[in-house]
PyMOL Python script that loads the backbone (N, CA, C, O; Angstrom):
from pymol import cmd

cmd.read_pdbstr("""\
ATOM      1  N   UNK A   1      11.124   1.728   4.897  1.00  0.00           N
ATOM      2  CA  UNK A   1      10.213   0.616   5.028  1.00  0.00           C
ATOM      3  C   UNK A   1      10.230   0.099   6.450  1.00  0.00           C
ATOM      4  O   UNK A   1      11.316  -0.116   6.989  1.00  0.00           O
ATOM      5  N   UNK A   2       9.062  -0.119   7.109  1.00  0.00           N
ATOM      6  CA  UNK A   2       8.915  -0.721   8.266  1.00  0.00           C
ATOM      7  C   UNK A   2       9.017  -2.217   7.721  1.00  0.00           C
ATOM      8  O   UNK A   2       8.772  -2.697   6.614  1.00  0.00           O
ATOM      9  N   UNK A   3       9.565  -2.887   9.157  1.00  0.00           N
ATOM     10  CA  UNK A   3       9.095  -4.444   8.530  1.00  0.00           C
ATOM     11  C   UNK A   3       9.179  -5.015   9.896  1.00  0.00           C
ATOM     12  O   UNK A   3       9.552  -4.284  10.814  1.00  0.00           O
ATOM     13  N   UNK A   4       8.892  -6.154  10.099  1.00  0.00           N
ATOM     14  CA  UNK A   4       9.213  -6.731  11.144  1.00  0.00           C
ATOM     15  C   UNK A   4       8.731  -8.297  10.925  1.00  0.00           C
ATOM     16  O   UNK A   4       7.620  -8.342  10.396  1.00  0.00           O
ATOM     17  N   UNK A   5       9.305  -9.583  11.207  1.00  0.00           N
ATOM     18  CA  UNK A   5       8.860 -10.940  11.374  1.00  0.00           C
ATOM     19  C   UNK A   5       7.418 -11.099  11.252  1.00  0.00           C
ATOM     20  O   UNK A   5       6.988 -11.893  10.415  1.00  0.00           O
ATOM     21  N   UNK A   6       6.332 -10.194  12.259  1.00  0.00           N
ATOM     22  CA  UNK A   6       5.574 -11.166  12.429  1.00  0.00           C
ATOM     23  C   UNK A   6       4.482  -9.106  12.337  1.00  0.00           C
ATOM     24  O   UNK A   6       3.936  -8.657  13.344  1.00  0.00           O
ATOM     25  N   UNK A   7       4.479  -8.556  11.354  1.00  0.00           N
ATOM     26  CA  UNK A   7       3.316  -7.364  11.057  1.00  0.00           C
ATOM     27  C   UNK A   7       3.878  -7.483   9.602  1.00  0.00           C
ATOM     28  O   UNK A   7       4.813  -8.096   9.087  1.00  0.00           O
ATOM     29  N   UNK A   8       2.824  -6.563   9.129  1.00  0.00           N
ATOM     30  CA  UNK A   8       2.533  -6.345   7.577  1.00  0.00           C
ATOM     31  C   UNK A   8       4.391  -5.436   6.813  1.00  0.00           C
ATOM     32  O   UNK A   8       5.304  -4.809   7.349  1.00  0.00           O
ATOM     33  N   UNK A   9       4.239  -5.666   6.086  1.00  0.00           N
ATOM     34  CA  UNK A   9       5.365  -4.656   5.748  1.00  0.00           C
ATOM     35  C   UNK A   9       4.559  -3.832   4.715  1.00  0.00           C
ATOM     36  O   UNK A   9       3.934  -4.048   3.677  1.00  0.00           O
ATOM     37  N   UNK A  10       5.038  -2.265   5.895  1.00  0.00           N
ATOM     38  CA  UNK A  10       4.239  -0.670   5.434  1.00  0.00           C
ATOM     39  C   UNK A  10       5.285   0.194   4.497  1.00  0.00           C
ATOM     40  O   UNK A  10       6.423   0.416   4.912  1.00  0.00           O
ATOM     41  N   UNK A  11       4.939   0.565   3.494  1.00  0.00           N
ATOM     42  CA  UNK A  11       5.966   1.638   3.258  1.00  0.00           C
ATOM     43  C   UNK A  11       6.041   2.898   4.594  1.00  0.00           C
ATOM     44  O   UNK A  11       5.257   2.783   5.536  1.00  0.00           O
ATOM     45  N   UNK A  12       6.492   3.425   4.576  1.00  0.00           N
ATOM     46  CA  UNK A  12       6.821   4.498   5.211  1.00  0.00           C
ATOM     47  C   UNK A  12       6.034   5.414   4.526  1.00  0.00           C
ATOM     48  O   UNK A  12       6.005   5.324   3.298  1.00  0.00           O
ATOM     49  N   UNK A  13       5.037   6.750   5.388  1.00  0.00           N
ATOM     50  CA  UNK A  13       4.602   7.441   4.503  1.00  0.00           C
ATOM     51  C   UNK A  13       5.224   8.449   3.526  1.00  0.00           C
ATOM     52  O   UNK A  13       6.203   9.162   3.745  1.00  0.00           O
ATOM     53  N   UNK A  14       4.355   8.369   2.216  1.00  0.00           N
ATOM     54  CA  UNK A  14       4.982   8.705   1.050  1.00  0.00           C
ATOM     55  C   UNK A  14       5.407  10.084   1.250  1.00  0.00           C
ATOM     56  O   UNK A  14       4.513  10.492   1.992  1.00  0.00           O
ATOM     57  N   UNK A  15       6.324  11.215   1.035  1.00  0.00           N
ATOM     58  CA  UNK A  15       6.669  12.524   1.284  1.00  0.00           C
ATOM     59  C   UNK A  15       6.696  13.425  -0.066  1.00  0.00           C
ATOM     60  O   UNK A  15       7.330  13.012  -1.037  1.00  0.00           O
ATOM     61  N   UNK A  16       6.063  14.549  -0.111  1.00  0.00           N
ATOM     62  CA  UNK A  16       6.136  15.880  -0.547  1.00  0.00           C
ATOM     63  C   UNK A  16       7.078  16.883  -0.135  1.00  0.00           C
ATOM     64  O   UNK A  16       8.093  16.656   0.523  1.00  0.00           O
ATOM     65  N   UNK A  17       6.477  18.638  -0.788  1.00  0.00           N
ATOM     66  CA  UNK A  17       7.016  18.917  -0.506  1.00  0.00           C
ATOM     67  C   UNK A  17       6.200  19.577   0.827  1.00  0.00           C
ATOM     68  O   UNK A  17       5.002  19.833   0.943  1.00  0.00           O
ATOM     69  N   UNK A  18       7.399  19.764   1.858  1.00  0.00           N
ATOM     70  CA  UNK A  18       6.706  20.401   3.265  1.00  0.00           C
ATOM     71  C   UNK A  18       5.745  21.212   2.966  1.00  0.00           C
ATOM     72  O   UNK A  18       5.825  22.132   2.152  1.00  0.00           O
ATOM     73  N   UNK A  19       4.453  20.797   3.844  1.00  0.00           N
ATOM     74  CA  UNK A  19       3.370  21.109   3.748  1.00  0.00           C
ATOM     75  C   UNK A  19       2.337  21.042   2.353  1.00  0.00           C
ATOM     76  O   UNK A  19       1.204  21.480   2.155  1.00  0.00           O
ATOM     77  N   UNK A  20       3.014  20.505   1.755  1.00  0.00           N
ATOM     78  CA  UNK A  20       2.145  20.314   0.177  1.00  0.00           C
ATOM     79  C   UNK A  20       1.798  18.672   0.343  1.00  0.00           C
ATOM     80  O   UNK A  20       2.452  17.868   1.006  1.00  0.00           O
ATOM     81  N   UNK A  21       0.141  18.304  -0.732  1.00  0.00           N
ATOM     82  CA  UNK A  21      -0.260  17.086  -1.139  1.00  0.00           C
ATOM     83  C   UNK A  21       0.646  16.598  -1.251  1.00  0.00           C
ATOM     84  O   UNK A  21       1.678  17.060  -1.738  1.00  0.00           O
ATOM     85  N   UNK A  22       0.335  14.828  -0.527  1.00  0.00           N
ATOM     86  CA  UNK A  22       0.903  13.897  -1.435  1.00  0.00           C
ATOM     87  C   UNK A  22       0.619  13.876  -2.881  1.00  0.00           C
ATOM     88  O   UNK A  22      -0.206  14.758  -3.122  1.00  0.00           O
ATOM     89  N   UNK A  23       0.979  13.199  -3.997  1.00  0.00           N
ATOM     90  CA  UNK A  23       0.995  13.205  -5.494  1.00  0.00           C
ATOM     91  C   UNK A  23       1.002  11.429  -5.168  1.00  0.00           C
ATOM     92  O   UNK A  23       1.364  10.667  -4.272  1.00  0.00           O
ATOM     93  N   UNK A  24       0.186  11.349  -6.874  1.00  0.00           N
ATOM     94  CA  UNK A  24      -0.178   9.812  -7.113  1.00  0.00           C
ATOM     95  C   UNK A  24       1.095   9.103  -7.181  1.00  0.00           C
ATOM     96  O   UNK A  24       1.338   7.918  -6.954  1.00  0.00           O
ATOM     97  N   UNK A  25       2.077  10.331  -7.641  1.00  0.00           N
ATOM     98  CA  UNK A  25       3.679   9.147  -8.062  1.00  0.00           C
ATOM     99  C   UNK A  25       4.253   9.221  -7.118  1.00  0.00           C
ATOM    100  O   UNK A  25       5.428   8.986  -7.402  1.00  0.00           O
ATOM    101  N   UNK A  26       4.119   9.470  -5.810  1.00  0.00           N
ATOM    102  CA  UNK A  26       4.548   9.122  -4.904  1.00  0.00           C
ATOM    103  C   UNK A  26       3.786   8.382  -3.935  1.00  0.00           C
ATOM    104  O   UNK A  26       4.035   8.179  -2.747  1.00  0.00           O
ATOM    105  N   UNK A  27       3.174   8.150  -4.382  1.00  0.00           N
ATOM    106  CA  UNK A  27       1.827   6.865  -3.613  1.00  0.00           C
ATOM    107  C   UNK A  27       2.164   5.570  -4.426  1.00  0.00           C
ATOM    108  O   UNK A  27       2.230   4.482  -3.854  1.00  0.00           O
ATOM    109  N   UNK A  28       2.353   5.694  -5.629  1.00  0.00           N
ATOM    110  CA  UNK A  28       2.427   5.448  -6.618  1.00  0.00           C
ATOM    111  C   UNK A  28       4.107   4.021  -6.697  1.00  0.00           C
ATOM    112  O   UNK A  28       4.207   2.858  -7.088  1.00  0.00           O
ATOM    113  N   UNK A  29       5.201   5.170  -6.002  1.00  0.00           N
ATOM    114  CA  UNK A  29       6.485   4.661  -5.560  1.00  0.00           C
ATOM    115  C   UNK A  29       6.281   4.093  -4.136  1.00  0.00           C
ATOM    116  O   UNK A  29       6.876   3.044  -3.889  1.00  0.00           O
ATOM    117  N   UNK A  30       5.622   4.571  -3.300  1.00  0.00           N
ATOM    118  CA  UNK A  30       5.720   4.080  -1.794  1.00  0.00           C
ATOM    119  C   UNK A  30       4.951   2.522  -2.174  1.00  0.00           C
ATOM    120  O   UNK A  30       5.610   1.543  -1.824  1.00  0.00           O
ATOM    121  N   UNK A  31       3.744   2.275  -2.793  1.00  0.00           N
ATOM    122  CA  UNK A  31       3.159   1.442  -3.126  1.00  0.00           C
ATOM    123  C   UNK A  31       4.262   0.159  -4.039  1.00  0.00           C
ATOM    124  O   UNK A  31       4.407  -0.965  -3.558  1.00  0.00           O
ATOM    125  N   UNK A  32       4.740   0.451  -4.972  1.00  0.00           N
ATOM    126  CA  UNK A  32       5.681  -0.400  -5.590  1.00  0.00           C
ATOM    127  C   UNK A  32       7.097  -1.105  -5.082  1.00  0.00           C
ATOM    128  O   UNK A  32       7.664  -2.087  -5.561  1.00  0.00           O
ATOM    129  N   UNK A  33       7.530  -0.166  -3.799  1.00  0.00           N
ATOM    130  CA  UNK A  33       8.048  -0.621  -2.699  1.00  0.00           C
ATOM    131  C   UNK A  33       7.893  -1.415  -2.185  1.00  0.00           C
ATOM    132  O   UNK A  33       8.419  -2.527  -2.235  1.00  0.00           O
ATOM    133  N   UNK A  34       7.047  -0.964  -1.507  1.00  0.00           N
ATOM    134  CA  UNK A  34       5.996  -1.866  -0.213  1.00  0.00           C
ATOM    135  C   UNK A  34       5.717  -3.535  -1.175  1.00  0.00           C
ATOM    136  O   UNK A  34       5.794  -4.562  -0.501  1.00  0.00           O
ATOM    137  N   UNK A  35       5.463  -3.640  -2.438  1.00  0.00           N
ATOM    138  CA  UNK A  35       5.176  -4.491  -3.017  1.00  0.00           C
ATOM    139  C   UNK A  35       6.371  -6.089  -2.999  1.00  0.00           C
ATOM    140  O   UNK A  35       6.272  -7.301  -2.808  1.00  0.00           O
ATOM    141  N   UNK A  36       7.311  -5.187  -3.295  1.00  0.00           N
ATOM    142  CA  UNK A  36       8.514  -5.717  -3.570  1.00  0.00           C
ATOM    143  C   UNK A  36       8.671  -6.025  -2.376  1.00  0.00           C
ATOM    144  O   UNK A  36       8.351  -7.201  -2.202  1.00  0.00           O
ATOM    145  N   UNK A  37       9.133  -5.355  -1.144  1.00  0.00           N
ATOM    146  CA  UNK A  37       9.377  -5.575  -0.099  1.00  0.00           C
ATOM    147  C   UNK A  37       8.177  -7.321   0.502  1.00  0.00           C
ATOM    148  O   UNK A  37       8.494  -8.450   0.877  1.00  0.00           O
ATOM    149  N   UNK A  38       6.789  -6.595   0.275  1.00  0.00           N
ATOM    150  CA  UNK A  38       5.760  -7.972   0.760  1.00  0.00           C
ATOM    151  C   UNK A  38       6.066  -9.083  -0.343  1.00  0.00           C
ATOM    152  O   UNK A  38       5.343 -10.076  -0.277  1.00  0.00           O
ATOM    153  N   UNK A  39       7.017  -9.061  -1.331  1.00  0.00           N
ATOM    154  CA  UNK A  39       6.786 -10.200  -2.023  1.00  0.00           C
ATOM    155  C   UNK A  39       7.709 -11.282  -1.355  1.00  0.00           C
ATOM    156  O   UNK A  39       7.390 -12.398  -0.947  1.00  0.00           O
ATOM    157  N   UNK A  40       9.050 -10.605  -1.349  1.00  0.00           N
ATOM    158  CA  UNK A  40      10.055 -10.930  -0.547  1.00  0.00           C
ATOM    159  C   UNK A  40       9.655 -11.546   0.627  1.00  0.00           C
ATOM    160  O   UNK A  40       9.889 -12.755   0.642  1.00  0.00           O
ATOM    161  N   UNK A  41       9.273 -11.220   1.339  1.00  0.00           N
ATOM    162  CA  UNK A  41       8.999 -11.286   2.834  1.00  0.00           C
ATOM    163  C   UNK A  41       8.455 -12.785   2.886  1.00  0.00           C
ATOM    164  O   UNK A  41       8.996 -13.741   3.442  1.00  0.00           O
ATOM    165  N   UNK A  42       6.876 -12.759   1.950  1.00  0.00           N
ATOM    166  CA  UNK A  42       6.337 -13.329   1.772  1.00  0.00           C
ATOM    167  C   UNK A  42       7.232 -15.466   1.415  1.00  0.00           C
ATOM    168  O   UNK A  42       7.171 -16.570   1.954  1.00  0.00           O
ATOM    169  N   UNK A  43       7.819 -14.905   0.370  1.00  0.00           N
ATOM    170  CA  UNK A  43       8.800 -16.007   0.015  1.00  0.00           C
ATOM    171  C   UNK A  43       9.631 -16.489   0.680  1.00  0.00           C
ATOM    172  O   UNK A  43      10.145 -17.577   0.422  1.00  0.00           O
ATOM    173  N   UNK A  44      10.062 -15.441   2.120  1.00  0.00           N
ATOM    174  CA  UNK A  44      10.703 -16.439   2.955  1.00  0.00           C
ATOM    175  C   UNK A  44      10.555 -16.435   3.864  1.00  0.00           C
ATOM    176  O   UNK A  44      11.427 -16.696   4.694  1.00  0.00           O
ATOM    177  N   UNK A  45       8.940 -16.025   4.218  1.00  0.00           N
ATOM    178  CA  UNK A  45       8.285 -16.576   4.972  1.00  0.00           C
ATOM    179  C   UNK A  45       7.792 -18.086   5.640  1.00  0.00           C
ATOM    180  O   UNK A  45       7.678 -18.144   6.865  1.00  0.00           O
ATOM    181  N   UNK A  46       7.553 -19.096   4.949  1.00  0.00           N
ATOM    182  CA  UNK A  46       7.301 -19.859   4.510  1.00  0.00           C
ATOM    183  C   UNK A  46       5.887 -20.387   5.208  1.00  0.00           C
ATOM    184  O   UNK A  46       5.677 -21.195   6.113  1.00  0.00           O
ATOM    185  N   UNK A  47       5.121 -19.674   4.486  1.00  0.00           N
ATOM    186  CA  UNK A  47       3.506 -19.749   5.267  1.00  0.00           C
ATOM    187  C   UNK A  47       2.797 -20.484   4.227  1.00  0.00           C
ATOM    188  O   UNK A  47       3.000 -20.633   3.022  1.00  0.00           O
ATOM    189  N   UNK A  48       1.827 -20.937   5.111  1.00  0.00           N
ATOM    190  CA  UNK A  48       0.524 -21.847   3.971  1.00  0.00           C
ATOM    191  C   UNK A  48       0.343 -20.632   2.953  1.00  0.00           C
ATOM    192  O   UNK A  48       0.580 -19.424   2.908  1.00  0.00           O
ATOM    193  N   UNK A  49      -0.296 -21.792   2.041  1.00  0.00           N
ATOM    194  CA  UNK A  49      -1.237 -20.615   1.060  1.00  0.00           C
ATOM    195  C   UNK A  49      -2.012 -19.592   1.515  1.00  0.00           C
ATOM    196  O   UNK A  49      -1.945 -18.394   1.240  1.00  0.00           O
ATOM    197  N   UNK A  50      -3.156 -20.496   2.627  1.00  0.00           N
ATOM    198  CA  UNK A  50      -3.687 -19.731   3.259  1.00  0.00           C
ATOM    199  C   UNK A  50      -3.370 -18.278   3.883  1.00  0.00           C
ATOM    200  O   UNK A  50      -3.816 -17.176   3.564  1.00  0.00           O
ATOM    201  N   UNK A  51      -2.404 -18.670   4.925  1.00  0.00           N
ATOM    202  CA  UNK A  51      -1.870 -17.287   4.883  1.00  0.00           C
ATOM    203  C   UNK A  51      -1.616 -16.401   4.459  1.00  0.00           C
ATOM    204  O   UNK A  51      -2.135 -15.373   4.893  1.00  0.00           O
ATOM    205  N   UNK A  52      -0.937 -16.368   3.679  1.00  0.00           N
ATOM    206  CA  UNK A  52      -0.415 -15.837   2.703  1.00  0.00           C
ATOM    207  C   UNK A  52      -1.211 -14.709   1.836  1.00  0.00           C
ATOM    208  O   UNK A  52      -0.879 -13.524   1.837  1.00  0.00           O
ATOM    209  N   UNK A  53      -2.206 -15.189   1.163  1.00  0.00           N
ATOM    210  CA  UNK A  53      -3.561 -14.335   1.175  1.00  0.00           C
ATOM    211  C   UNK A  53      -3.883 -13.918   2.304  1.00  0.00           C
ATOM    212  O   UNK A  53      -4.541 -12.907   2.057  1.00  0.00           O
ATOM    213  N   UNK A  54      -3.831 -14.082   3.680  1.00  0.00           N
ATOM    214  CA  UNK A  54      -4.405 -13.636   4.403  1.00  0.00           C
ATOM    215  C   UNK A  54      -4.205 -11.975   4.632  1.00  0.00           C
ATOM    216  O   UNK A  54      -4.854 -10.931   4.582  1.00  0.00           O
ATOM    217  N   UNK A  55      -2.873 -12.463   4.912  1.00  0.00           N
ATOM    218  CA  UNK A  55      -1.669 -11.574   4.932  1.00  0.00           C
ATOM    219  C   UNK A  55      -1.957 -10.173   3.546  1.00  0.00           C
ATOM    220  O   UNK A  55      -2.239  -8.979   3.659  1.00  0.00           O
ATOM    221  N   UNK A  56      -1.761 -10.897   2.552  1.00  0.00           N
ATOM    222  CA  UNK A  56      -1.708  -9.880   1.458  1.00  0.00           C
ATOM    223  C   UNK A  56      -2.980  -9.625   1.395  1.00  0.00           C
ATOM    224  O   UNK A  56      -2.909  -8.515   0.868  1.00  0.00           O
ATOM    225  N   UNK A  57      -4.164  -9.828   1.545  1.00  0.00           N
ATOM    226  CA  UNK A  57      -5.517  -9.001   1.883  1.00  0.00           C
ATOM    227  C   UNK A  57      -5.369  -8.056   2.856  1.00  0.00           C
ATOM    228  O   UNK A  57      -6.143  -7.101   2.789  1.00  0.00           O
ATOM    229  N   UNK A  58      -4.415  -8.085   3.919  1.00  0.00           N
ATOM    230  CA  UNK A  58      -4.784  -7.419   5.087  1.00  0.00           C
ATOM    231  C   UNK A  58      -3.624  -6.172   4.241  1.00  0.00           C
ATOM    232  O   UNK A  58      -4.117  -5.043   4.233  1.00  0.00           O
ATOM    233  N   UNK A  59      -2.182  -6.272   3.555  1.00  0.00           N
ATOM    234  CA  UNK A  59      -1.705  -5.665   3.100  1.00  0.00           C
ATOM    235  C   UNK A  59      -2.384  -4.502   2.289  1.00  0.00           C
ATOM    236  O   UNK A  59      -2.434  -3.281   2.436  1.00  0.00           O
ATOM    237  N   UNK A  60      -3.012  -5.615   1.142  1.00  0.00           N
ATOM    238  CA  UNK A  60      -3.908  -4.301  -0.102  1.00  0.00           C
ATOM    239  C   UNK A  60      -5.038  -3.387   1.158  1.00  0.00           C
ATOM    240  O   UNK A  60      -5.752  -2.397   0.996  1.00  0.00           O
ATOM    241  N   UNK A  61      -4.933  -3.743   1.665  1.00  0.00           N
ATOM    242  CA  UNK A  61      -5.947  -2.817   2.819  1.00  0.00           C
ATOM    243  C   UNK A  61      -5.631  -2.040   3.269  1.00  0.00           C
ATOM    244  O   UNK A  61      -6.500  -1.168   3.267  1.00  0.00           O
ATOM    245  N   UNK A  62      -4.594  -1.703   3.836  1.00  0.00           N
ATOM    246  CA  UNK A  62      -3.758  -1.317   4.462  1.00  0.00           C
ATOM    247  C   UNK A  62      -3.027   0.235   2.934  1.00  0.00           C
ATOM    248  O   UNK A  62      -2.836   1.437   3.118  1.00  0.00           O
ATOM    249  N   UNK A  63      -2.865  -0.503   1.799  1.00  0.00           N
ATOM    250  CA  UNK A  63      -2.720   0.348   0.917  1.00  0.00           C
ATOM    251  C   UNK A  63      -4.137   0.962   0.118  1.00  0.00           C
ATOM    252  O   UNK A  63      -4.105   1.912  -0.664  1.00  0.00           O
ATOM    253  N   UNK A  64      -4.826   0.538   0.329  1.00  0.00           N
ATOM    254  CA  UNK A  64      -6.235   1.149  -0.135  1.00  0.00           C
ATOM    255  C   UNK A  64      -6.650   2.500   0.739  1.00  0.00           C
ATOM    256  O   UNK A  64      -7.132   3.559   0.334  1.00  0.00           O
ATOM    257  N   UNK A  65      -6.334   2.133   1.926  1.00  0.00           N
ATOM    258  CA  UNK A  65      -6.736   3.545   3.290  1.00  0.00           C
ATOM    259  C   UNK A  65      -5.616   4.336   2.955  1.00  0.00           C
ATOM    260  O   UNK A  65      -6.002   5.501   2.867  1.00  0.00           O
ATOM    261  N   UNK A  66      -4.162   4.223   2.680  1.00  0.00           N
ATOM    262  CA  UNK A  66      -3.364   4.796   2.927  1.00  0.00           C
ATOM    263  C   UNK A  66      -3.491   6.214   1.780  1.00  0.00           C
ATOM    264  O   UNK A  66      -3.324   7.416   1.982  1.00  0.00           O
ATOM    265  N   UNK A  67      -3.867   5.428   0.511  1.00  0.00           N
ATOM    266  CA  UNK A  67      -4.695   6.095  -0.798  1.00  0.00           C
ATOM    267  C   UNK A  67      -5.718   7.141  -0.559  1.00  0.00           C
ATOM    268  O   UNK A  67      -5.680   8.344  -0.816  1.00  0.00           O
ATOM    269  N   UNK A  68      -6.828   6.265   0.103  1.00  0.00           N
ATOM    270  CA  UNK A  68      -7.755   7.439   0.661  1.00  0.00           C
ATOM    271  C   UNK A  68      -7.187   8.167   1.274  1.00  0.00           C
ATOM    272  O   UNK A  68      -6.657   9.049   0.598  1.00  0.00           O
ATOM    273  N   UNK A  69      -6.987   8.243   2.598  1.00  0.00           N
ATOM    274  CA  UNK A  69      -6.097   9.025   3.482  1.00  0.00           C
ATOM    275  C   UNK A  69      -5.416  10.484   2.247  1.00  0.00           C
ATOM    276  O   UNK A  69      -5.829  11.631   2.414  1.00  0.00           O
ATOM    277  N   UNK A  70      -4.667  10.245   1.417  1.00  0.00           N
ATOM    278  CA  UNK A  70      -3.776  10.968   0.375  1.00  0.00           C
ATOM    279  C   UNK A  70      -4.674  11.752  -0.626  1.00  0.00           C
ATOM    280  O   UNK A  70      -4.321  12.693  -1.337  1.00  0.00           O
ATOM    281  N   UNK A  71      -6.125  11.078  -0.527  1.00  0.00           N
ATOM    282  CA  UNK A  71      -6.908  11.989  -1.552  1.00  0.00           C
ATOM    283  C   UNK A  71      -7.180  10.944  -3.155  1.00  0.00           C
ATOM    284  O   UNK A  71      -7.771  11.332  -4.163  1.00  0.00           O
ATOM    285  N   UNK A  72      -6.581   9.678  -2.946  1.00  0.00           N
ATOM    286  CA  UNK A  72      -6.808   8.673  -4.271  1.00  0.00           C
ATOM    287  C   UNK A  72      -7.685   7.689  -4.134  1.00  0.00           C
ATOM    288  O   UNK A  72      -7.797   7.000  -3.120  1.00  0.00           O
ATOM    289  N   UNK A  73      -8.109   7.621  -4.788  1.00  0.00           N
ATOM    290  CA  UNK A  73      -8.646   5.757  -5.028  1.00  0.00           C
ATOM    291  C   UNK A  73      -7.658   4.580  -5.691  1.00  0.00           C
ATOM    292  O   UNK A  73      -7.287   4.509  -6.862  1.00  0.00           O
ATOM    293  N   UNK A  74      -7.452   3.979  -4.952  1.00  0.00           N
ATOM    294  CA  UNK A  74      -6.691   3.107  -4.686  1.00  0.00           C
ATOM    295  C   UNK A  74      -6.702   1.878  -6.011  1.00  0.00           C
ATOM    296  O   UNK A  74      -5.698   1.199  -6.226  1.00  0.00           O
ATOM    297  N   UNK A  75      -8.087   1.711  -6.899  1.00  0.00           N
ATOM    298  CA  UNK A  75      -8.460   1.227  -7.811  1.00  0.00           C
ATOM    299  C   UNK A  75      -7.886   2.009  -9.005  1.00  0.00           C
ATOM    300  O   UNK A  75      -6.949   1.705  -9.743  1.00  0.00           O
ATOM    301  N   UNK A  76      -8.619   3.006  -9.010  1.00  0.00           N
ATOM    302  CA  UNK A  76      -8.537   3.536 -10.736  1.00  0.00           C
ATOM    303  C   UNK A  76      -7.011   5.001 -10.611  1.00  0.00           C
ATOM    304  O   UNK A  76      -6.556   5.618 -11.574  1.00  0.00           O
ATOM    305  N   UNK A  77      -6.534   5.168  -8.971  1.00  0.00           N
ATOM    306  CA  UNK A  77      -5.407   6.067  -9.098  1.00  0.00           C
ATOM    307  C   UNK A  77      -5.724   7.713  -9.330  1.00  0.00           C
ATOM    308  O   UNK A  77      -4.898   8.627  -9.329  1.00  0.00           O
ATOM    309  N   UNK A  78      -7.513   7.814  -9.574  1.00  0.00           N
ATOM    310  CA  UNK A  78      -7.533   8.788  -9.756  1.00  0.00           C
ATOM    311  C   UNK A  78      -8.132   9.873  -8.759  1.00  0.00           C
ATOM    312  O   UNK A  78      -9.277   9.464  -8.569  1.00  0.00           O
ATOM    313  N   UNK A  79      -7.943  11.183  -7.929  1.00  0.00           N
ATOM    314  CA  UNK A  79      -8.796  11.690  -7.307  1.00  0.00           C
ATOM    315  C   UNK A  79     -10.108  11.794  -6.623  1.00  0.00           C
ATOM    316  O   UNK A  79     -10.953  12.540  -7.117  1.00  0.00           O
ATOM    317  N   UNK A  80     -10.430  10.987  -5.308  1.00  0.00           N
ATOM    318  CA  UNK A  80     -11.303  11.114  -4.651  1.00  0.00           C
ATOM    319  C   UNK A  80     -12.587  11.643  -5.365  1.00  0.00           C
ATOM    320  O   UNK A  80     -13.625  11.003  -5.535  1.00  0.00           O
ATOM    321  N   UNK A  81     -12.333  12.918  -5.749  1.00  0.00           N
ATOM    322  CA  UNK A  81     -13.546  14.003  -6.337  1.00  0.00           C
ATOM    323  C   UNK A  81     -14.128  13.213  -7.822  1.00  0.00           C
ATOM    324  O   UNK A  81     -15.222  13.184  -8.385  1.00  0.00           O
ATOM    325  N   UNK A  82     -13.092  12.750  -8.039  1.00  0.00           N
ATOM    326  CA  UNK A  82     -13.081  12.474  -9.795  1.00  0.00           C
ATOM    327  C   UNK A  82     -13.341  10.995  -9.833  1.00  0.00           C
ATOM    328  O   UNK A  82     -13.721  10.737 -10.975  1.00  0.00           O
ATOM    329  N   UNK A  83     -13.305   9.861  -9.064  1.00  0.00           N
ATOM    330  CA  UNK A  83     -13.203   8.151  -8.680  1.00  0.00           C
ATOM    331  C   UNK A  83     -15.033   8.516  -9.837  1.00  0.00           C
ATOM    332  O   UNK A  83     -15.677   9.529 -10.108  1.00  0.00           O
ATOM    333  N   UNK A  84     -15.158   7.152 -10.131  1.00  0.00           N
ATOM    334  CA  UNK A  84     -16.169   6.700 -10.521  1.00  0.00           C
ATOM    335  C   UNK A  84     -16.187   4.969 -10.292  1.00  0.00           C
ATOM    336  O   UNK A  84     -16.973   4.169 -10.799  1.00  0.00           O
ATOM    337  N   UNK A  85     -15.414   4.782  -9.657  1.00  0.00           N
ATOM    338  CA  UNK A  85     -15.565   2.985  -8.726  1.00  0.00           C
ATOM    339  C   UNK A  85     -16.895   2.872  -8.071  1.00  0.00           C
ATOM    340  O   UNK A  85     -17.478   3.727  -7.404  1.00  0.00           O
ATOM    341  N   UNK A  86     -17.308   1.550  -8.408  1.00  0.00           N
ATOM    342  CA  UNK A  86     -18.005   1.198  -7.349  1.00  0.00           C
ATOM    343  C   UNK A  86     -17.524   0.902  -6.193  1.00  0.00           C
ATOM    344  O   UNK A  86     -17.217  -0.273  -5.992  1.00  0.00           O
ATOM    345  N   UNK A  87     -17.333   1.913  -5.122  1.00  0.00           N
ATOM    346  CA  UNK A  87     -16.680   1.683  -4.004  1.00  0.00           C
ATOM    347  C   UNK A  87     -17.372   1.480  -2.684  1.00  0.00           C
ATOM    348  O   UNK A  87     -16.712   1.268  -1.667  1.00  0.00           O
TER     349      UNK A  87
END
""", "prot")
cmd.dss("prot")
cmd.show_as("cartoon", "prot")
cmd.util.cbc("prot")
cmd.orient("prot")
């Protein structure tokens, strides 16, 4: 996990096996990380509300590309090819 005071906290990208797809359960784990980690952060942080959302909008964003990027949709978890989101 990256983290730092004052940027988003990123998981680290999710790993396979060398040279093979990422997989959803490992998007899946890097994501539930990263969660835990921004909740934390978040709590002792001690930022307005405002922020705070700000922050965790700019986060889910940040995990929405990371999804694409991997070949998922970030909504329904399922394959790019296969998504039926209004995206």
């Amino acid at each position: 996990m990256r983290t730092t005071t004052n940027k988003l906290a990123l998981p680290a990208e999710p790993t396979s096996a060398p040279g093979g797809p990422v997989g959803i359960f490992e998007l899946l784990r890097a994501y539930n990380s990263s969660l835990e980690t921004m909740r934390l952060w978040l709590d002792a942080a001690g930022l307005s509300e405002v922020e705070r959302i700000g922050i965790a909008d700019a986060w889910q964003g940040e995990m929405r590309e990371m999804f694409r990027a991997s070949g998922y949709c970030f909504s329904c978890n399922r394959t790019l090819s296969r998504c039926r989101c209004a995206d």
